[in-house]
KOLVO-423971 format. One line per 10 residues: their letters; for each residue x, y, z of N, C-alpha, C. Coordinates in steps of 0.02 Angstrom, whole numbers, plus 50000, padded with zeros to 5 digits. Layout:
a = X,Y,Z,X,Y,Z,X,Y,Z ~ ...
# end
This chain:
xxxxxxxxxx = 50808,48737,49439,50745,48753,49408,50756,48792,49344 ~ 50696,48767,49287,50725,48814,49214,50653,48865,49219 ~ 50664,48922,49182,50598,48964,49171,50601,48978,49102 ~ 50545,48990,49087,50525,48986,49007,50503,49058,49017 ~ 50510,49095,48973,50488,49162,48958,50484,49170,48880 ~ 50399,49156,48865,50369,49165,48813,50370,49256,48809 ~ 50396,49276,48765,50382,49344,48713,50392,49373,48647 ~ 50358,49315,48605,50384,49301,48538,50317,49366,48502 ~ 50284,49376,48545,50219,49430,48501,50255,49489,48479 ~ 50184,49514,48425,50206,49581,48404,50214,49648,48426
xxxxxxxxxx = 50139,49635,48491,50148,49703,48522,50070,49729,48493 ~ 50056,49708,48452,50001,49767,48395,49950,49830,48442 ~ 49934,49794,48492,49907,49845,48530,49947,49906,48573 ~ 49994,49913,48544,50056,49960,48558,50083,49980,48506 ~ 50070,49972,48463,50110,50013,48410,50068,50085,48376 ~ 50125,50132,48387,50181,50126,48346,50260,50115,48390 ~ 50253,50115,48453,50289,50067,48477,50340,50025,48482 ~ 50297,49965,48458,50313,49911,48444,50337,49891,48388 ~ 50339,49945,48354,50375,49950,48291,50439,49918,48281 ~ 50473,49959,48342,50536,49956,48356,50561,49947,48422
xxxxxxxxxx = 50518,49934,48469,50550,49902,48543,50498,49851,48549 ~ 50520,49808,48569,50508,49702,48588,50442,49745,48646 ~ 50371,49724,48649,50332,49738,48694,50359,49738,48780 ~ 50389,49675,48806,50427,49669,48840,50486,49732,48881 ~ 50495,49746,48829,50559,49819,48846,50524,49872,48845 ~ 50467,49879,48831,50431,49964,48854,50452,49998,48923 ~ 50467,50037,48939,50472,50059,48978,50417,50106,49042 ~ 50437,50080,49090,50371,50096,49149,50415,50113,49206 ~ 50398,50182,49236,50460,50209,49289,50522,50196,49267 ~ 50536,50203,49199,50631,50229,49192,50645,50129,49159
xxxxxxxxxx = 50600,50069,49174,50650,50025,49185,50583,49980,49129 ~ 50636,49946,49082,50566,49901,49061,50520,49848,49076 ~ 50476,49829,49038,50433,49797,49084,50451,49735,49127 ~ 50486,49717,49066,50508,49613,49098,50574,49641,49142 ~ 50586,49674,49178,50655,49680,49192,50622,49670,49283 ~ 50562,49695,49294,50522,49711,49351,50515,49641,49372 ~ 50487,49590,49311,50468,49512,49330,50550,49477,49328 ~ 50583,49484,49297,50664,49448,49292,50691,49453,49356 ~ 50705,49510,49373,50751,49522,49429,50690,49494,49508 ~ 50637,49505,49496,50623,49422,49560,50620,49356,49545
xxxxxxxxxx = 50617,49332,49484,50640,49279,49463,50712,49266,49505 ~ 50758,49329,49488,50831,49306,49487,50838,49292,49586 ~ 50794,49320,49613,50781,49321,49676,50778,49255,49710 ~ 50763,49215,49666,50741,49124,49702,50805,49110,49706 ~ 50850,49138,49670,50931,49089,49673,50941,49047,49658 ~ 50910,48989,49647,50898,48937,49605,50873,48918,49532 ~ 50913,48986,49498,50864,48968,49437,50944,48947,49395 ~ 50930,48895,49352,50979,48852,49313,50981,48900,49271 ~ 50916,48894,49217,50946,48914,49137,50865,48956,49118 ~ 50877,49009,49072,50815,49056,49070,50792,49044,48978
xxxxxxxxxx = 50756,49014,48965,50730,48986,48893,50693,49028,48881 ~ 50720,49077,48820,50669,49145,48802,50657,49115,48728 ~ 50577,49116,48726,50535,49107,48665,50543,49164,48616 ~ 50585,49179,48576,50575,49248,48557,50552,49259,48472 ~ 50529,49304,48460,50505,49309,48383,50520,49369,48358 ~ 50474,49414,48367,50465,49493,48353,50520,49524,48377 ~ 50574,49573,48330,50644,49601,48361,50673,49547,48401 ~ 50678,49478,48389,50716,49484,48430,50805,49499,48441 ~ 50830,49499,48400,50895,49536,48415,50915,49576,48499 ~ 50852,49615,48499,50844,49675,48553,50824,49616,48613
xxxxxxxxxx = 50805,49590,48610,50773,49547,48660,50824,49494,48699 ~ 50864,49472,48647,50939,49441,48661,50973,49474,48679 ~ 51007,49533,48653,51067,49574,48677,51029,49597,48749 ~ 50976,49629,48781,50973,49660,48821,50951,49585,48870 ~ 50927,49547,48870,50944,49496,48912,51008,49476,48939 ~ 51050,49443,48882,51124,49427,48900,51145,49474,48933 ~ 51142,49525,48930,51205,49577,48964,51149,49601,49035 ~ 51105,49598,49047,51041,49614,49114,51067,49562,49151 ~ 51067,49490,49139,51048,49437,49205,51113,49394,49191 ~ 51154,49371,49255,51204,49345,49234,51174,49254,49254
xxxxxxxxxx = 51136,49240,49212,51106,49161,49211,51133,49142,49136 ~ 51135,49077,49140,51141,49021,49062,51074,49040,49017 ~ 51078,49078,48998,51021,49087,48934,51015,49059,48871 ~ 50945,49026,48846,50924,48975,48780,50905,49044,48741 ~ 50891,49042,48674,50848,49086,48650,50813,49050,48586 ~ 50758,49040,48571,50729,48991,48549,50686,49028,48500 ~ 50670,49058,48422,50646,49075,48382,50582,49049,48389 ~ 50508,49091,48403,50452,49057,48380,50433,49055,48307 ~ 50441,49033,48265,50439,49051,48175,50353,49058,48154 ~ 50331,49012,48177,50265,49005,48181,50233,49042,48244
xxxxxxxxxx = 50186,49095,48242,50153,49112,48300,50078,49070,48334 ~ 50070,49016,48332,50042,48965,48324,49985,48990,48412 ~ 50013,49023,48457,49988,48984,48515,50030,48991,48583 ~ 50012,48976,48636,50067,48989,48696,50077,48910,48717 ~ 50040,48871,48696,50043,48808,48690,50114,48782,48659 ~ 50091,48808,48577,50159,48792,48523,50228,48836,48561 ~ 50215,48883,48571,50266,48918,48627,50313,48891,48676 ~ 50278,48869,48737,50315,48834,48762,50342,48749,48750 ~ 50304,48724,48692,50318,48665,48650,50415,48689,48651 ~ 50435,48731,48615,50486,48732,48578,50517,48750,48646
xxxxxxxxxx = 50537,48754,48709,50569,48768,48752,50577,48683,48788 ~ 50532,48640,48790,50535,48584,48821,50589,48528,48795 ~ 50628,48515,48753,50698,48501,48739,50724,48528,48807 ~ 50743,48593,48827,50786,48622,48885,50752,48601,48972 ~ 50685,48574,48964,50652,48562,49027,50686,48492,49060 ~ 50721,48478,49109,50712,48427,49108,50706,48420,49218 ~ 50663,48469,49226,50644,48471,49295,50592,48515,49320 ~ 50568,48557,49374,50526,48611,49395,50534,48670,49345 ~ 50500,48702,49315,50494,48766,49278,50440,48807,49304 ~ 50458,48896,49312,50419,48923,49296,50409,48950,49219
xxxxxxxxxx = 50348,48972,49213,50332,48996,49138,50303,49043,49175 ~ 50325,49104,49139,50305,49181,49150,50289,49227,49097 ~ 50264,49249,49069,50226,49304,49011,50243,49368,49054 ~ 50290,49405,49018,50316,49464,49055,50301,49507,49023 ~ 50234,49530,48992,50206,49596,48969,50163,49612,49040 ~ 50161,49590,49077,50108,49607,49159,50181,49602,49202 ~ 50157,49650,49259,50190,49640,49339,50146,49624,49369 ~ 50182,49601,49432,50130,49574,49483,50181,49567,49545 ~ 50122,49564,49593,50148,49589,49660,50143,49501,49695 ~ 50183,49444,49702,50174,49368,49711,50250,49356,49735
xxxxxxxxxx = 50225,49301,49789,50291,49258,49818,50304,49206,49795 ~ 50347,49224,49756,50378,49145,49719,50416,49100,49760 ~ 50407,49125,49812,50470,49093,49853,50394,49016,49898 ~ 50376,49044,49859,50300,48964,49869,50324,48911,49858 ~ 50353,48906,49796,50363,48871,49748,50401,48832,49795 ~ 50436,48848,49841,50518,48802,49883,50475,48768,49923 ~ 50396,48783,49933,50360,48757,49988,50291,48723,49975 ~ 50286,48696,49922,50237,48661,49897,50254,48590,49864 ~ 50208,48548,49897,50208,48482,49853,50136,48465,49801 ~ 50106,48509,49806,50071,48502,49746,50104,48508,49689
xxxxxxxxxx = 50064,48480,49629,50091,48478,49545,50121,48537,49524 ~ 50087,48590,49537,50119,48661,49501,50059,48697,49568 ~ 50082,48780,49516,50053,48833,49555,50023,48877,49491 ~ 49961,48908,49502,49942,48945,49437,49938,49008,49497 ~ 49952,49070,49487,49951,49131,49524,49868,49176,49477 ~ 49832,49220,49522,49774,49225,49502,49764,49300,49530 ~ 49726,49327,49473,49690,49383,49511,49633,49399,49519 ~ 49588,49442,49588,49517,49425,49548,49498,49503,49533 ~ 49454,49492,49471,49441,49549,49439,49386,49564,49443 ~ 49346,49601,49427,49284,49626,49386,49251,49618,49336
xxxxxxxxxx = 49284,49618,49277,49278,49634,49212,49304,49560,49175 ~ 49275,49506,49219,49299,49444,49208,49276,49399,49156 ~ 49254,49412,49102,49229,49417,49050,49284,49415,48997 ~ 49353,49453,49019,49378,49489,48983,49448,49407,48970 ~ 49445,49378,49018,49508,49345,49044,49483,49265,49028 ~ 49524,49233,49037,49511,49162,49069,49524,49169,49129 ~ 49473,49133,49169,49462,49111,49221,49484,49038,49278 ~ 49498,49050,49309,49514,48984,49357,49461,48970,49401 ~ 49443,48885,49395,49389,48872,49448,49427,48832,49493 ~ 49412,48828,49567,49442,48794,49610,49390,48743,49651
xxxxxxxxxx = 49428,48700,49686,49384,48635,49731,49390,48679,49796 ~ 49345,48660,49829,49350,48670,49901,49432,48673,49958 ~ 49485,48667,49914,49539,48649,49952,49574,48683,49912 ~ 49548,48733,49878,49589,48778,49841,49636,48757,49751 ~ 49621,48688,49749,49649,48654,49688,49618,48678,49629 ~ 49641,48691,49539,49611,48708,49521,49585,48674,49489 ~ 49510,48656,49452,49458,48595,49434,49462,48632,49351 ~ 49452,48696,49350,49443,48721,49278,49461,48784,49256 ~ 49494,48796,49202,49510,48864,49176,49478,48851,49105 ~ 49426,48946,49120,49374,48949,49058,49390,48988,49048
xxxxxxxxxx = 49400,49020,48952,49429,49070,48936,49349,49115,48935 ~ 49375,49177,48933,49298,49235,48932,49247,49190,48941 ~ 49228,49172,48999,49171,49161,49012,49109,49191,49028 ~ 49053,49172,48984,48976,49219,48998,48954,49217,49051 ~ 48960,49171,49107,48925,49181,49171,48970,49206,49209 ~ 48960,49203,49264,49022,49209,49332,49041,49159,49359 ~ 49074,49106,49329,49087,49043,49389,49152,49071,49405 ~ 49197,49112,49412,49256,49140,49433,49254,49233,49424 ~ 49274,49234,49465,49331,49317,49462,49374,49308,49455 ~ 49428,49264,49455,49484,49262,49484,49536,49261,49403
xxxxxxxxxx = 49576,49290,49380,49565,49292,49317,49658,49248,49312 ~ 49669,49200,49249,49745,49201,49260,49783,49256,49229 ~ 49842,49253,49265,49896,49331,49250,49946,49298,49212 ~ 49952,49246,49194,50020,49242,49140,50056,49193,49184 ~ 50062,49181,49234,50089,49159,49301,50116,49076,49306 ~ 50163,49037,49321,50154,48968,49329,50198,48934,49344 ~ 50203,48887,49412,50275,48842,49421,50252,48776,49416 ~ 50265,48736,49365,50251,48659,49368,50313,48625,49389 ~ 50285,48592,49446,50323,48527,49455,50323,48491,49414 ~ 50262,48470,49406,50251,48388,49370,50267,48414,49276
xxxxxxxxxx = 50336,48422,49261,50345,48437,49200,50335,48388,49151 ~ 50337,48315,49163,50323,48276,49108,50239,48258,49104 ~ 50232,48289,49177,50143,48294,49123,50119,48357,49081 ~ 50148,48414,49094,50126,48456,49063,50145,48422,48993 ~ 50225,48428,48987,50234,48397,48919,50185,48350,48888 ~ 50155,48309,48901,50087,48265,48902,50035,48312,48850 ~ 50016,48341,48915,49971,48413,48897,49974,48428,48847 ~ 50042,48480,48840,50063,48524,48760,50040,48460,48683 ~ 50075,48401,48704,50049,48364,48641,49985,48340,48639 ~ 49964,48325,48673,49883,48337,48686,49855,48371,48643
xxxxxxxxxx = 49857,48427,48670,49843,48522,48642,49856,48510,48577 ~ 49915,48518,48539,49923,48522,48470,49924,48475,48442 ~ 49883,48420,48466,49836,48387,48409,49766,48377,48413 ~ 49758,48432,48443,49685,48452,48434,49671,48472,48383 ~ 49627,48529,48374,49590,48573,48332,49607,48633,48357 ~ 49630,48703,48308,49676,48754,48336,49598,48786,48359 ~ 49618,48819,48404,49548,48873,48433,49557,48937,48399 ~ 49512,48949,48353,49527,49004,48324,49602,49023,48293 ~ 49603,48972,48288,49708,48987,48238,49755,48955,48290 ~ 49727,48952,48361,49801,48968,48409,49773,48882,48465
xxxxxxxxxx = 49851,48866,48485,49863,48810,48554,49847,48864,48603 ~ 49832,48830,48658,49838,48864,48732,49860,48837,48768 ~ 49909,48848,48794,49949,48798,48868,49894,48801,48909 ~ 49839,48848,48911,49781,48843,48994,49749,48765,48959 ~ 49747,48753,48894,49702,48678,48866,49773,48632,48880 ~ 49830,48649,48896,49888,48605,48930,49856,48600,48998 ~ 49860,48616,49052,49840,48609,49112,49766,48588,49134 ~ 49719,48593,49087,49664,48552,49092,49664,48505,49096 ~ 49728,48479,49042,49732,48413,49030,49771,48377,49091 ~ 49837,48403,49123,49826,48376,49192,49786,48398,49219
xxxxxxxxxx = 49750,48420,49232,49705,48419,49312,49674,48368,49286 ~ 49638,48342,49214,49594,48291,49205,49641,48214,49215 ~ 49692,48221,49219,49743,48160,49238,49756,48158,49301 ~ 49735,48204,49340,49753,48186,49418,49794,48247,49443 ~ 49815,48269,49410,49864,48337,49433,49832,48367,49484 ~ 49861,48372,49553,49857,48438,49596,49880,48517,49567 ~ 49858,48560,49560,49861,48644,49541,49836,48684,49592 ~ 49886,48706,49633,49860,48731,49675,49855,48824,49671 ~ 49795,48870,49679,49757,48910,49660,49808,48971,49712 ~ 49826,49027,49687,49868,49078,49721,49833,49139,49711
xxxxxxxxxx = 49821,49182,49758,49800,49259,49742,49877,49288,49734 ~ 49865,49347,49687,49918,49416,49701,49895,49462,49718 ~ 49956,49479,49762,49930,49560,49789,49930,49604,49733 ~ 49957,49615,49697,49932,49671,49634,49968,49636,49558 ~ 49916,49652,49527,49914,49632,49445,49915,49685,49420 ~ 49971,49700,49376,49985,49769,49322,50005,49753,49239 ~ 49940,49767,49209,49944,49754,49137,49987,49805,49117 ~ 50034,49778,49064,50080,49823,49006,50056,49814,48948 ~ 49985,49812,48938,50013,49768,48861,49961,49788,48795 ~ 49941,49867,48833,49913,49912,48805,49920,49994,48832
xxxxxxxxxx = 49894,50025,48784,49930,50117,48823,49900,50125,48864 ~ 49839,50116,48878,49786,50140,48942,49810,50100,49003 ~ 49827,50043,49014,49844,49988,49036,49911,49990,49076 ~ 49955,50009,49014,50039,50041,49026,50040,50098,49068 ~ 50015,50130,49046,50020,50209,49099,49976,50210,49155 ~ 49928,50162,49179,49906,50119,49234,49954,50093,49278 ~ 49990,50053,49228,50070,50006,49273,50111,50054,49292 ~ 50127,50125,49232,50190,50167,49270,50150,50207,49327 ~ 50085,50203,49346,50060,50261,49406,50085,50205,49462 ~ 50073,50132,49468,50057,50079,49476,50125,50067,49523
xxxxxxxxxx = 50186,50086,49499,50256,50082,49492,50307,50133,49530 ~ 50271,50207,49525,50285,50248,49558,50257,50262,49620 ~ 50196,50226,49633,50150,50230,49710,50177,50168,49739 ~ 50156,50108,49709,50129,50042,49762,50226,50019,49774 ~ 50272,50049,49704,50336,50006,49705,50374,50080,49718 ~ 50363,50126,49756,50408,50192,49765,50474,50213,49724 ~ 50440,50210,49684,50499,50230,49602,50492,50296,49591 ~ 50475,50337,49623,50469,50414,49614,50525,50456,49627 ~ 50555,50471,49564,50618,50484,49594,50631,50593,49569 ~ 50658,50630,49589,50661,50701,49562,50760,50709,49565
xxxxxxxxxx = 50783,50729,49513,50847,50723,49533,50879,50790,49574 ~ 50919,50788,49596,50946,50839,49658,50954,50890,49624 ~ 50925,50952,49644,50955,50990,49605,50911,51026,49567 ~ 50837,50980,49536,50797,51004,49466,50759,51058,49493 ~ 50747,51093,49418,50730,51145,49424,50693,51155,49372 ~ 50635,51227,49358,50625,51254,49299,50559,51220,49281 ~ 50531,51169,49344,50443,51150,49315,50444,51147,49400 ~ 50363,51136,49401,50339,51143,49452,50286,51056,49458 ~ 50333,51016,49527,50310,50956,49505,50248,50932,49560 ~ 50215,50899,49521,50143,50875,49549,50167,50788,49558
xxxxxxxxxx = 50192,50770,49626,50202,50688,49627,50129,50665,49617 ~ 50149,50584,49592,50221,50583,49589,50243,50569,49504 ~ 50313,50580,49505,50343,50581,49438,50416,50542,49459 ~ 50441,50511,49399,50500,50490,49381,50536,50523,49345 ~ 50601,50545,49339,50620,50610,49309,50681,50577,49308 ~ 50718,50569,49256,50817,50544,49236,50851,50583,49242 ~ 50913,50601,49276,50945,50624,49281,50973,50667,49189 ~ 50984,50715,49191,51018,50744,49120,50925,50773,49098 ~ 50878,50776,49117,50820,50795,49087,50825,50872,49101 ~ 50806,50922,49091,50795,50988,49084,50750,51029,49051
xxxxxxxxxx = 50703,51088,49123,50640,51100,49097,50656,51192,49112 ~ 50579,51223,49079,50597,51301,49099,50524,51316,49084 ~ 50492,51345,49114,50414,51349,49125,50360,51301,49122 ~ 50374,51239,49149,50332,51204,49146,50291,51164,49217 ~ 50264,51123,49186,50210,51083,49243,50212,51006,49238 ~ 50261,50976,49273,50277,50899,49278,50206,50856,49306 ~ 50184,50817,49305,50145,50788,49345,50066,50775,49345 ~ 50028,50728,49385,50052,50694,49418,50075,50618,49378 ~ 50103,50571,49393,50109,50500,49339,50127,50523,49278 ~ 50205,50538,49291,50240,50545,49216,50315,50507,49236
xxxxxxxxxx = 50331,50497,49183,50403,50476,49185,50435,50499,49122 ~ 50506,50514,49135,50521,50543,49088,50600,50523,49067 ~ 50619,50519,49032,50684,50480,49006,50741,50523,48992 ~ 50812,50500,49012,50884,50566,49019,50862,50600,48950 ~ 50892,50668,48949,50900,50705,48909,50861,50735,48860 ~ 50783,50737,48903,50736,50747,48873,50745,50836,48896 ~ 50702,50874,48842,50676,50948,48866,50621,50979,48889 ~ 50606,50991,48913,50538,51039,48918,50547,51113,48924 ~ 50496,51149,48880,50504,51217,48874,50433,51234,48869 ~ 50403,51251,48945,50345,51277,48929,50285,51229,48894
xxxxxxxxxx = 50300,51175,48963,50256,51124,48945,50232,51104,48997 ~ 50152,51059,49007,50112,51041,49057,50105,50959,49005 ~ 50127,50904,49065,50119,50836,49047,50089,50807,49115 ~ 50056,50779,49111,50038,50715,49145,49992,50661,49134 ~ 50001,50604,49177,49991,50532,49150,50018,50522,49079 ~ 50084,50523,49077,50115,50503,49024,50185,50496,49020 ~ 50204,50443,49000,50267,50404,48991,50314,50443,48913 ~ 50375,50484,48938,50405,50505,48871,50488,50462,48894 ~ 50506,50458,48818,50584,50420,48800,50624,50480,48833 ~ 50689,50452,48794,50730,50485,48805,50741,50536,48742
xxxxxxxxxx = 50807,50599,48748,50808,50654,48708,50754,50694,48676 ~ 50690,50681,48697,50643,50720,48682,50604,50767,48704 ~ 50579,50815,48654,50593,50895,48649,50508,50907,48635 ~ 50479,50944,48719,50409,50961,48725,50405,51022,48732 ~ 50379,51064,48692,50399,51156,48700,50320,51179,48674 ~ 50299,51213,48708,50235,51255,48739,50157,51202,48718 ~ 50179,51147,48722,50145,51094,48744,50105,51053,48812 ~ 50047,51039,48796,49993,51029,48837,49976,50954,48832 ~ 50015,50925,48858,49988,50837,48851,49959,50792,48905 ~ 49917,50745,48874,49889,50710,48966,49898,50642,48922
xxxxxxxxxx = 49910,50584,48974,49880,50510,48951,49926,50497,48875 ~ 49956,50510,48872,50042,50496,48815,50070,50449,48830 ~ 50111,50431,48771,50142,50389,48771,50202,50412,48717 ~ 50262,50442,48737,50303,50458,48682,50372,50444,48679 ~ 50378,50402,48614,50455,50351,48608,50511,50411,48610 ~ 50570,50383,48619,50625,50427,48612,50644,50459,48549 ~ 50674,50536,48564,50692,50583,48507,50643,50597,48484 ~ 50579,50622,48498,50530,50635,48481,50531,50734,48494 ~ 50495,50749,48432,50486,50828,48465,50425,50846,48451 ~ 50384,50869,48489,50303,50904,48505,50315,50959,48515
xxxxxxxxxx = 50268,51003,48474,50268,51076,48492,50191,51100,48472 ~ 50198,51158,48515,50121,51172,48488,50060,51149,48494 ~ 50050,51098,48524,50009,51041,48528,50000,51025,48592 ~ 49903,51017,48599,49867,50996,48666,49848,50935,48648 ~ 49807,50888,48684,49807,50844,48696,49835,50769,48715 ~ 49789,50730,48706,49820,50647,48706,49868,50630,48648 ~ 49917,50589,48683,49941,50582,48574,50004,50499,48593 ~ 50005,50492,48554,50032,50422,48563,50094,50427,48501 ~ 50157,50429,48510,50219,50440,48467,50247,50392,48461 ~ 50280,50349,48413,50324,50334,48430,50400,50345,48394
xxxxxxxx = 50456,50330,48401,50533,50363,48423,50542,50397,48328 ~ 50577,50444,48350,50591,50502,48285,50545,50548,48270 ~ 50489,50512,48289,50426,50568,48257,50425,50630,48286 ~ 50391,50696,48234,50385,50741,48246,50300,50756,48243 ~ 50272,50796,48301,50223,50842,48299,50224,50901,48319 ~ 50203,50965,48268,50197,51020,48273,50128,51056,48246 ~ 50121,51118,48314,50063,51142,48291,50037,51199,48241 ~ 50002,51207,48241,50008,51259,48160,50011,51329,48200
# end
């Protein structure tokens, strides 16, 4: 089996960020994001060759792949940001059997191990939401197949929202699909692989409809520091190293070994990266890098890149790596 892992974006709703780390590699409980979806990927045992779509940094995106997963890895330049359509277009040269396609700015809580046990066409994995407005949607037949995926839709014909999620069997119809798709009319600038899979189900394709037990967006700050609370409860990543001392901690928290504090207040939903300081600081709900220096500081709901130093300073604040804030 091959998997396609589209992450050629910029990130924009993360930056400053994304400036300088691939959206993908943010970090959530100590470990980055796609590393959470890779390593159950690597879990099926059967995966041939891993086709990464990459654009934005990617340099960072290559090196920390190759040396993470010991699989045959493609790496495939998106030049054009065209679409997830045009996206997985440029990976299908390497398809030439079952693929999953995975968008690894989300975790999710799903048994891929389905996939060894289905003879339907593919599998779309689903969540249902609320705020379903916000998503495209999956509609299903009575037997669970899916009949239609509507992007933000005004009524309610679904909750069930898609997560990025997908194993096709039937790969030479998707391929079908994709050229289909891009010779359409772009939707607003961009292809969509979900206008790929319309196009089989309207050819006959079986898609058969999957809940997950939990859906965790990365792919914004409010969202992100959602996934690291998300990470430390539901995936017991809460870790305190033996020994620490010098704050007083409110679980749960993730804390790196080499970090070091002296009047402060850890907690609750923080993570914090080796060789960071605290001196007389209160953080929580917030994700800090590594080597960075928080001294008589008051922060909630953060987000701060590595080598960063804050001083003086209450509130929310969003950093990213080198920067300095100080208070007057």
């Amino acid at each position: 089996m091959k998997v396609i892992i589209p992450l050629a974006g910029k990130g924009t709703r993360l930056r400053p960020h994304t400036h300088l780390v691939p959206k993908p590699m943010l970090k959530v409980a100590g470990r980055p994001v796609m590393s959470y979806v890779m390593d159950d990927v690597m879990k099926l045992g059967d995966v041939e060759q891993v086709v990464y779509i990459t654009g934005h940094l990617k340099e960072k995106v290559e090196d920390y792949a190759r040396s993470t997963w010991a699989v045959d890895s493609v790496f495939v330049e998106q030049a054009v940001q065209d679409g997830t359509a045009g996206a997985v277009k440029l990976a299908l040269p390497y398809v030439d059997g079952p693929v999953l396609i995975i968008f690894v700015d989300t975790i999710f809580d799903a048994d891929l191990t389905e996939i060894h046990r289905t003879d339907a066409d593919g599998i779309i994995w689903v969540k249902e939401v609320e705020d379903y407005q916000r998503f495209g949607v999956v509609v299903t037949d009575a037997d669970g197949f899916m009949t239609r995926i509507v992007e933000k839709p005004d009524t309610p014909i679904s909750k069930r929202a898609n997560i990025g999620l997908y194993y096709i069997r039937n790969w030479q119809l998707l391929a079908a699909g994709i050229e289909h798709t891009l010779r359409q009319p772009a939707n607003k600038g961009e292809f969509y692989l979900t206008d790929a899979f319309q196009y089989m189900i309207d050819h006959g394709a079986k898609i058969a409809v999957r809940d997950v037990g939990g859906w965790y967006d990365a792919g914004k700050l409010d969202t992100l520091l959602e996934t690291n609370e998300a990470m430390l409860t539901r995936r017991g990543l809460a870790r305190v190293p033996a020994g620490f001392s010098g704050a007083t901690i409110i679980d749960p928290v993730y804390i790196e070994d080499g970090v070091t504090a002296t009047n402060s207040t850890i907690g609750p939903n923080v993570s914090i990266g080796a060789g960071t300081v605290l001196d007389g600081a209160t953080v929580r709900h917030a994700v800090i890098g590594t080597k960075a220096t928080i001294r008589n500081a008051t922060l909630h709901d953060s987000f701060l890149g590595d080598s960063v130093v804050v001083e003086g300073v209450s509130g929310a604040m969003t950093i990213g790596d080198h920067s300095e804030v100080r208070g007057g």
